[in-house]
C-alpha positions, 0 to 999 in steps of 0.5 A, spaced: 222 277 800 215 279 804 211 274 805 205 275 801 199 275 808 204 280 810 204 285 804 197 284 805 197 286 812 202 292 810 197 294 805 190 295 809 195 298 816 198 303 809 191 305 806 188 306 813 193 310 814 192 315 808 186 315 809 185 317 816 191 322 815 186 324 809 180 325 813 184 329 818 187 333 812 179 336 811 180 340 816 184 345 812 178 346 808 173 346 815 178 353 817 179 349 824 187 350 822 187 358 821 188 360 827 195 362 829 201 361 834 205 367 837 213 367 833 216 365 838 213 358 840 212 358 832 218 358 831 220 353 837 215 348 834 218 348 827 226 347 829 224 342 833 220 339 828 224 340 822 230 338 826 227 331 827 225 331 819 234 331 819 235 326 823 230 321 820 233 323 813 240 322 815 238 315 819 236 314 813 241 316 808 246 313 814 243 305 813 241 305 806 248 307 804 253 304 809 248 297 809 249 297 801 252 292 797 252 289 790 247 284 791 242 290 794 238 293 790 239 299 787 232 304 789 236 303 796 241 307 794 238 312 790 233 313 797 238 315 801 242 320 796 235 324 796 235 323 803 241 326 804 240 331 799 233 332 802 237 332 809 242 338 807 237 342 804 232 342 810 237 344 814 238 350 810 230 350 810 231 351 818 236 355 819 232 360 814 226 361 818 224 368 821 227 369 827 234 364 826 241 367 826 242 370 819 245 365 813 249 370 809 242 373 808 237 375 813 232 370 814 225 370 813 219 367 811 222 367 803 229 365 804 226 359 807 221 357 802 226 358 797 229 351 801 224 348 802 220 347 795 228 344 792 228 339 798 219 337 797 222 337 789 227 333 790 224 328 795 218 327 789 222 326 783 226 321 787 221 317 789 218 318 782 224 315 779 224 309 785 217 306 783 218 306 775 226 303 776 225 295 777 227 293 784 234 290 782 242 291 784 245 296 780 249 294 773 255 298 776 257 299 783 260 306 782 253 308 779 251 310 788 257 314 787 255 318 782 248 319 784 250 322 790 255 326 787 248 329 782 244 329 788 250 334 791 252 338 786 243 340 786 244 342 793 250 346 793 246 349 786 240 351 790 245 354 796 249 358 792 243 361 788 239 362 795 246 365 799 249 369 794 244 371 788 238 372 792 236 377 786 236 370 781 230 366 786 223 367 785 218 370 789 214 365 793 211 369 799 209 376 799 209 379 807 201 381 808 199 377 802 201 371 803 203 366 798 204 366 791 200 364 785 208 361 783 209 358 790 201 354 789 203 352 783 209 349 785 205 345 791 200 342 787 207 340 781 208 336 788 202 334 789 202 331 781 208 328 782 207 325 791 200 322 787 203 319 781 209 315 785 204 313 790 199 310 785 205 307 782 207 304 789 200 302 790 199 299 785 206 294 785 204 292 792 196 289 790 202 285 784 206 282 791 212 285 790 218 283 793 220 289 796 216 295 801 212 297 796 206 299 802 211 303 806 213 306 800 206 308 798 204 310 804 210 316 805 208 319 798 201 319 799 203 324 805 208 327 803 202 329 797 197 331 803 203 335 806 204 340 800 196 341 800 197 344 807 202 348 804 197 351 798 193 354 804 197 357 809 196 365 810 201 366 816 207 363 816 206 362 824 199 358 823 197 351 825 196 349 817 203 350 816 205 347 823 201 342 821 204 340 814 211 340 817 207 333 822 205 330 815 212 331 813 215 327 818 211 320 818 212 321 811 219 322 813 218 316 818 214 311 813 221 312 808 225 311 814 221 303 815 223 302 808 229 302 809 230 299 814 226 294 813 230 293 807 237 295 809 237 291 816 231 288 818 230 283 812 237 282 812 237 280 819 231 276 818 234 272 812 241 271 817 236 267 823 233 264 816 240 261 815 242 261 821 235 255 822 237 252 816 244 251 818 242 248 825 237 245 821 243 241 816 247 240 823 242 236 825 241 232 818 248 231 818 248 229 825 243 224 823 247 223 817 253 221 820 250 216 826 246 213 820 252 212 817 255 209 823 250 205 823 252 202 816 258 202 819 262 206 813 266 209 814 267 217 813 274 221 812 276 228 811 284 229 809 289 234 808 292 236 802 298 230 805 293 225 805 293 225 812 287 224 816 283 231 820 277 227 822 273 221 821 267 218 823 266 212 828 265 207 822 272 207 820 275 206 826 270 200 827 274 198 820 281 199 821 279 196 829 284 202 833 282 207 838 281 214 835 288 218 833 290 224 830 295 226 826 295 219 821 296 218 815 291 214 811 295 211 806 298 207 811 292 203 812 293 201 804 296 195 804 302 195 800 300 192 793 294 197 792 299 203 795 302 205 789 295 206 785 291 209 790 297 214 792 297 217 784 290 218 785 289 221 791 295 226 788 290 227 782 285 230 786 289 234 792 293 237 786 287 239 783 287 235 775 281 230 776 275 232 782 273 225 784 276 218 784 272 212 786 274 204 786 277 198 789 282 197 794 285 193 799 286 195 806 290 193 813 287 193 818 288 189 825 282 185 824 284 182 817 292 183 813 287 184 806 281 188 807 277 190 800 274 197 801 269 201 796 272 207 795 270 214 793 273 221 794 271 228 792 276 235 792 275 240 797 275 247 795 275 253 799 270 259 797 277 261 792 276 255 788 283 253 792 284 245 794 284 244 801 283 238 802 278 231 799 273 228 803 270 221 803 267 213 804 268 208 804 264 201 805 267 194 807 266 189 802 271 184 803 266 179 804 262 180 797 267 182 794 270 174 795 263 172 794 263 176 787 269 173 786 267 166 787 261 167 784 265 170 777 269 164 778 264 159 777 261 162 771 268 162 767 270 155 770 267 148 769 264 145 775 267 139 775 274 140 773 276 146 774 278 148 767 276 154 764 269 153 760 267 155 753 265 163 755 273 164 758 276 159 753 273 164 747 275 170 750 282 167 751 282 165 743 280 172 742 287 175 745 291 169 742 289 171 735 289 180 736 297 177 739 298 173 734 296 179 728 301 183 730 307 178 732 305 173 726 305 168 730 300 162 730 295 159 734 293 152 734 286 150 737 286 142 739 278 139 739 278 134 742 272 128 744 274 122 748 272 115 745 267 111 747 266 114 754 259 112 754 261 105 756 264 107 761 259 111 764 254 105 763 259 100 765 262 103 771 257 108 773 257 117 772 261 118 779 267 113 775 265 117 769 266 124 773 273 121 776 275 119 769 275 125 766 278 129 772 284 125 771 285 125 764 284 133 765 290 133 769 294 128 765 293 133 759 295 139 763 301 136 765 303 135 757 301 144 756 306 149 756 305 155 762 301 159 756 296 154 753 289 153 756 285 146 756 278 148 757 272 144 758 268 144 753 262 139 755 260 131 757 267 128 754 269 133 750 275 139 751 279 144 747 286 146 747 288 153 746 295 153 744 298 161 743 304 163 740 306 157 736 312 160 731 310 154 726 305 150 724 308 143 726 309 146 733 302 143 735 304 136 732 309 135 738 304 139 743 298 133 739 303 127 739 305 129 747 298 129 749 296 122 745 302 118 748 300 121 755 293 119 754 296 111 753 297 111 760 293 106 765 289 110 769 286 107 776 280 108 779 277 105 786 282 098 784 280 099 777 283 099 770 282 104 765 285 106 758 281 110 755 283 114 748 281 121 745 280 123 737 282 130 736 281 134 730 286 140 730 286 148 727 291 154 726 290 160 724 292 164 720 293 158 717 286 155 717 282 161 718 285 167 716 280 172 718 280 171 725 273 168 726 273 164 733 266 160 731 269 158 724 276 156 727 273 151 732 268 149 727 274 147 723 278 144 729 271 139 730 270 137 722 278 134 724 276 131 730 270 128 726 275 126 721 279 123 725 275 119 728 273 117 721 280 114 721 279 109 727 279 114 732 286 115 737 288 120 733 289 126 731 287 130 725 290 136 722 284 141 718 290 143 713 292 136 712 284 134 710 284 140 706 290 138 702 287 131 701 280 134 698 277 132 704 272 136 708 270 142 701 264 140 700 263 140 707 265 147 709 262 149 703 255 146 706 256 150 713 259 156 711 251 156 707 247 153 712 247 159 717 245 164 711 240 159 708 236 159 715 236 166 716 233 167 709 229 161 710 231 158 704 230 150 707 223 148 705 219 143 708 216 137 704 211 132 707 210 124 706 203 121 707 201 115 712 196 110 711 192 106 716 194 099 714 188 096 714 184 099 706 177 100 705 172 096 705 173 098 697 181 097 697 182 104 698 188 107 702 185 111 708 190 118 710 191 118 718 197 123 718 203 126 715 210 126 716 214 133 716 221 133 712 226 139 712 229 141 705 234 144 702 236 145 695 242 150 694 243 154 687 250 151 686 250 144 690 243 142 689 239 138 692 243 137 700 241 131 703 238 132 711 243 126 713 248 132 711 246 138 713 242 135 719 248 132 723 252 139 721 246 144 724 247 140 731 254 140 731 254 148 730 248 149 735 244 151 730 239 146 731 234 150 735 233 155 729 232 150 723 228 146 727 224 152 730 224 154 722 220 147 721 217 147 725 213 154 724 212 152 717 209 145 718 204 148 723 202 153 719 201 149 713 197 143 718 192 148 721 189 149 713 189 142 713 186 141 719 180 145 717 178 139 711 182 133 714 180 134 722 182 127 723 190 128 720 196 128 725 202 131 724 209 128 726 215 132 727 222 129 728 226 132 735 233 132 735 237 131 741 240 138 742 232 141 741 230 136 746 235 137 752 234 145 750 232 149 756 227 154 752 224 148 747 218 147 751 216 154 752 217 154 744 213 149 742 207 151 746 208 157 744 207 155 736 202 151 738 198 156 741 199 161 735 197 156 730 191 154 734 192 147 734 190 141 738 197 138 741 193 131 740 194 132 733 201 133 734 206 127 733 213 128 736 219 123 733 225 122 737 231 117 735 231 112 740 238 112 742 236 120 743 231 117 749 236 113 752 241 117 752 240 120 759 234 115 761 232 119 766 232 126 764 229 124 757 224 121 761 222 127 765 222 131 759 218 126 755 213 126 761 213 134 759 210 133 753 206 127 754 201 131 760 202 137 755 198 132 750 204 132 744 204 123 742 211 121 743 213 117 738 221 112 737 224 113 731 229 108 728 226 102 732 231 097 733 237 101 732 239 101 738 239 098 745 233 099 748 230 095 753 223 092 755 223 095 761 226 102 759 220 102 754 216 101 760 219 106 763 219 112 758 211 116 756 211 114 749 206 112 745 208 110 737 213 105 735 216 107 729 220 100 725 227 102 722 227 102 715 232 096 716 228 091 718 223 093 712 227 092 707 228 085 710 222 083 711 222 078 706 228 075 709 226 068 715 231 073 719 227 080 717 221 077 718 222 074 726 225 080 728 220 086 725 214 080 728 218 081 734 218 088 734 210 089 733 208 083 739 212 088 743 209 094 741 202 090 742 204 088 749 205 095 751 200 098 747 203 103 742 202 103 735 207 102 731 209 105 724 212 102 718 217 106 714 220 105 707 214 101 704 216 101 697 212 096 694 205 093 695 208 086 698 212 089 702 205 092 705 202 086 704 206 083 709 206 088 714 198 088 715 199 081 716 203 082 721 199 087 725 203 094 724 198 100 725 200 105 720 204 104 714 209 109 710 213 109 704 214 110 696 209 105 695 204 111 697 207 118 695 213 120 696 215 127 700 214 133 697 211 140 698 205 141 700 201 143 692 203 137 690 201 133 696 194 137 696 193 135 689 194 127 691 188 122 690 190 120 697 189 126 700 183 129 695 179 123 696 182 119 702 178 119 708 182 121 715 180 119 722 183 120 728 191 116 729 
């Protein structure tokens, strides 16, 4: 394609062109041409002259036909026919000049106009047909041969009429009178005809055509001057007709430069072009390949065999030998991937898949197992026949491994080793798909060690950690080649037990492991027996539909049954079930995610007082406690102490509370806006504490409900916050700075020391229900007594629960207690009724 700066250029050197030829052509109307040549030079002058017209024609015709192919356009084709023809029929023209031998007939000044007008015709409408035909291939590549077979026939028409019916030919040139009006007529038909190409090419050339279309214009426009000359001439040996016959000639030449342009000069511009694009990719791949060396990848080329035609430098880095010909690059997979890779790599060379990629080893003289990343891609030849493939390949050993460890970690407990939850599931999974179609059954062991908490408080966590690998071992030890021990967290394992034919098969599997586990162990010189409760499931038994959530819940709820019988044992779910124990149970969990989800646990709320009463008596409104309830519409009312306990073993915890916890915000902060000085406490569960996410949680809810974290009051067990004193105390500390008021629920229940409280951020002591309820006792008495002087020593408010009766309440103020709660003030309820109360209607707040 012309650029179009050179279109533009071709167009103004075209029309310069033109025009000066038109300005010279003026002369024929000034008379400057009449005068007359004597016969013989005339006739020197017009052979050489029309001989040079035939050679540029048949040039011509000789490159636009010979250099065409199907890609060509098919105006070029059409272009050298009408020069053929045109050639021929000139060469007629010539011969028929007065003073030429005879053709047939006697020459004379007719007989040559008799060729020439069919010859200006046929160059005129050819042209004609070329400016109005798109400038594209032929459909048909026989269509040029047909063209040249009508261009043929019309010439040999116009010669057998003029050589043999010389009577049939019209009269164009009357000797002493000159032309004739016919043969003037004609010339200006031409001229019609030269104008319409020329402005139809002018035209396509202004539009940046991508062909000559400049050239073309140029040619038809002088043809059309020349035929001008040809309406004027008198004699036949005058200059105007010599000079019409020079017109023809630079017209002819301007058709010559079209094609050529088109046939060969363009083609051979488009071959340097591609030859400058070909070195251009040379050196690209050239950089491509030393980038690649480099990166030490390796870059191969095979054979139809496999065998090696060139590599790059990166891969005899990676096998560490010396440059070889002729080897194959299966020999360099090691011999347990062989066999994949070599059906493979058939699959491509035979043609039935175009790529392959994947992971294989290799040998190499640097390591016997070298894993390499791996892609192949077919070769073809310019037929669609494959010749060979073509590939990469990257060391990977050493991320390989790395992945490998790293994939380990994340399925293996750190620990012990042993598989952890995610890998155990997935293993639960094919257990029970192999088990559907075989019919066999599944057994699932959950088992949870016996106060290992003395013995991480008594002998330390690295005695604990000890522990637990040596008792892992000894139940391995007691396992089948196909059954998993995983470890499912702190003291707590599971065993998978695959492809039992009966039921019963897993009591011998259990009584093995229980009688291992009476074995001493010894630690650092020391002594310890330590013994397991495990609560078992089987399925299809158990749990028929193959849920894995639902068989561990099952083997758990037989664990905490087992323990309920003493501990050191093992109960079976089936055996539960078939004593009636366990229904109401699993009836309870199978509700208590749903009644979440559908937000079925309502919250329900208990005033706190301030102990000390109004100068009138009245009881002053400080806080309010946040409760969850559930009430199901078959079972009822279900007790927190039951559904609570149950949504913390089946990790639903974080739901229910965050549940809670959204509604009691919400409800607090249309409180808040008549009772500024109100609290709101919310019991933490222990899961909901140690969880991850919890602080992020919690002051996002306290965001979006706009309160003040001071106002908020946050209880936890005090077993809870000694669990793991050191990282309780962290987390406390978290809230603490975040403004949250800690607060110890159940004081007195568990084992807490002066200094752990010290210790611990916390800012409220909240008096077990226990020690209420014994308060009138002389035992009770001393030891609530005792609690409030240890509070007051550590400056922490103290909270009564379970104040039933006015007495009691008495005796707590006497003693110094801060705040007071229980039936004897309201008892929980939702939030209507509480806003309705005379406490909270007319009960003053003040800041806790």
């Amino acid at each position: 394609m012309i650029s179009l700066a050179a279109q533009e250029k071709n167009r103004r050197l075209a029309l310069t062109g033109v025009v000066a030829m038109a300005l010279l052509s003026s002369l024929l109307w000034a008379g400057v041409l009449d005068a007359d040549l004597p016969a013989k030079q005339f006739l020197t002058l017009h052979t050489t002259l029309e001989v040079a017209a035939i050679v540029v024609a048949m040039l011509g015709f000789g490159i636009a036909w010979h250099a065409y192919t199907e890609e060509r356009p098919g105006n070029i084709a059409l272009l050298g026919a009408v020069l053929f023809g045109t050639g021929l029929l000139d060469f007629g023209h010539t011969l028929s000049y007065t003073g030429m031998p005879d053709l047939v007939t006697p020459s004379s000044p007719g007989k040559a106009i008799s060729f020439w007008l069919p010859a200006r015709l046929l160059m005129a409408v050819g042209l004609l047909a070329i400016a109005l035909r798109a400038w594209q291939p032929l459909k048909n590549p026989h269509t040029r041969h047909a063209l040249m077979g009508a261009v043929l026939a019309y010439v040999v028409l116009v010669y057998g009429v003029i050589l043999f019916r010389p009577d049939e030919v019209p009269v164009f040139f009357a000797p002493g009178e000159g032309l004739t009006p016919l043969k003037v007529r004609f010339e200006y038909l031409l001229v019609a005809i030269y104008s319409a190409a020329a402005w139809l090419f002018y035209r396509q050339s202004r539009r940046g055509a991508e062909f000559n279309a400049t050239d073309l214009f140029a040619a038809a426009a002088i043809a059309g001057l020349s035929e001008l000359f040809f309406t004027r001439y008198e004699s036949v040996t005058d200059l105007v007709n010599a000079s019409g016959h020079v017109y023809k000639i630079v017209s002819y030449y301007f058709i010559y430069r079209v094609v050529f342009v088109d046939s060969v000069h363009q083609p051979f511009d488009a071959l340097h072009q591609a030859l400058s694009k070909e070195r251009v990719r040379a050196a690209e791949q050239h950089s491509f390949v030393r980038t690649l060396d480099l990166l030490e990848e390796a870059v191969l080329e095979l054979d139809r065999r496999g065998r090696i035609l060139s590599a790059n430098s990166g891969w005899w880095l990676l096998v560490g030998t010396a440059p070889m010909i002729d080897t194959s690059l299966l020999a360099h997979v090691h011999e347990e991937d062989r066999s994949a890779f070599e059906l493979h790599l058939v699959g491509l060379v035979s043609g039935q898949k175009d790529e392959f990629r994947g992971r294989y080893r290799f040998q190499t003289h640097a390591r016997p197992e070298q894993w390499m990343e791996c892609r192949f891609v077919v070769e073809r030849d310019d037929d669609g026949e494959v010749t060979g493939a073509r590939g990469v390949l990257r060391d990977i050993t050493k991320s390989y491994l790395q992945e490998r460890h790293i994939t380990y970690m994340a399925l293996h407990d750190a620990l012990t080793s042993l598989p952890n939850r995610v890998l155990l599931e997935d293993r639960i999974k094919q257990a029970i798909q192999q088990a559907s179609r075989t019919g066999n059954r599944v057994g699932v062991c959950f088992i949870d060690l016996d106060h290992f908490k003395n013995i991480n408080d008594a002998y330390g966590h690295k005695a604990g950690d000890a522990l637990l690998l040596s008792l892992s071992q000894l139940l391995k030890d007691c396992l089948r080649d196909g059954d998993t021990l995983a470890r499912w967290g702190g003291d707590e394992f599971v065993v998978l037990l695959p492809d039992l034919t009966t039921a019963d098969a897993v009591r011998l599997v259990a009584q093995k492991m229980v009688e291992a586990m009476r074995q001493t162990v010894m630690l650092d010189g020391l002594s310890i027996n330590a013994t397991f409760s495990m609560g078992i499931a089987v399925y299809p038994d158990d749990e028929s539909s193959g849920d894995i959530d639902s068989l561990l819940a099952q083997a758990d709820r037989a664990m905490f049954y087992a323990k309920s019988q003493g501990r050191n044992n093992f109960q079976l779910f089936a055996d539960m079930s078939s004593k009636g124990l366990g229904k109401k149970e699993l009836y309870i969990q199978t509700r208590l995610a749903q009644a979440i989800r559908d937000q079925r646990i309502a919250v329900w709320y208990q005033p706190q007082v301030a102990a000390q009463l109004h100068a009138d008596g009245r009881s002053r409104l400080i806080g309010i406690e946040a409760l969850a309830r559930w009430h199901d519409a078959d079972l009822g009312w279900i007790s927190p102490g039951s559904f609570i306990p149950m949504a913390e073993n089946l990790g639903l915890i974080g739901e229910l509370g965050h549940l809670v916890r959204r509604q009691a915000f919400e409800q607090f902060r249309e409180w808040r806006q008549t009772h500024p000085g109100l609290t709101l406490s919310i019991n933490i569960s222990k899961r909901q504490l140690f969880a991850t996410d919890f602080m992020l949680m919690l002051l996002a809810d306290v965001e979006r409900y706009e309160l003040d974290p001071r106002s908020l009051v946050l209880e936890v067990t005090e077993s809870v916050a000694l669990m793991d004193v050191e990282f309780a105390e962290d987390r406390l500390r978290q809230l603490s700075s975040a403004g949250f008021t800690l607060a110890i629920d159940d004081f007195g229940t568990g084992y807490a020391s002066l200094s752990q409280l010290h210790e611990l951020p916390i800012g409220e002591l909240k008096i077990d229900i226990s020690f209420v309820r014994r308060v009138h006792t002389m035992e009770g008495l001393r030891m609530t007594q005792g609690i409030v002087s240890l509070a007051q020593a550590l400056r922490l408010r103290t909270v009564a629960e379970g104040v039933e009766d006015e007495n009691t309440a008495g005796v707590l103020r006497g003693l110094g207690v801060d705040v007071l709660q229980g039936y004897h003030f309201a008892r929980p309820c939702p939030a209507s009724e509480l806003s309705a109360l005379p406490l909270f209607m007319n009960g003053e707040t003040q800041a806790g």
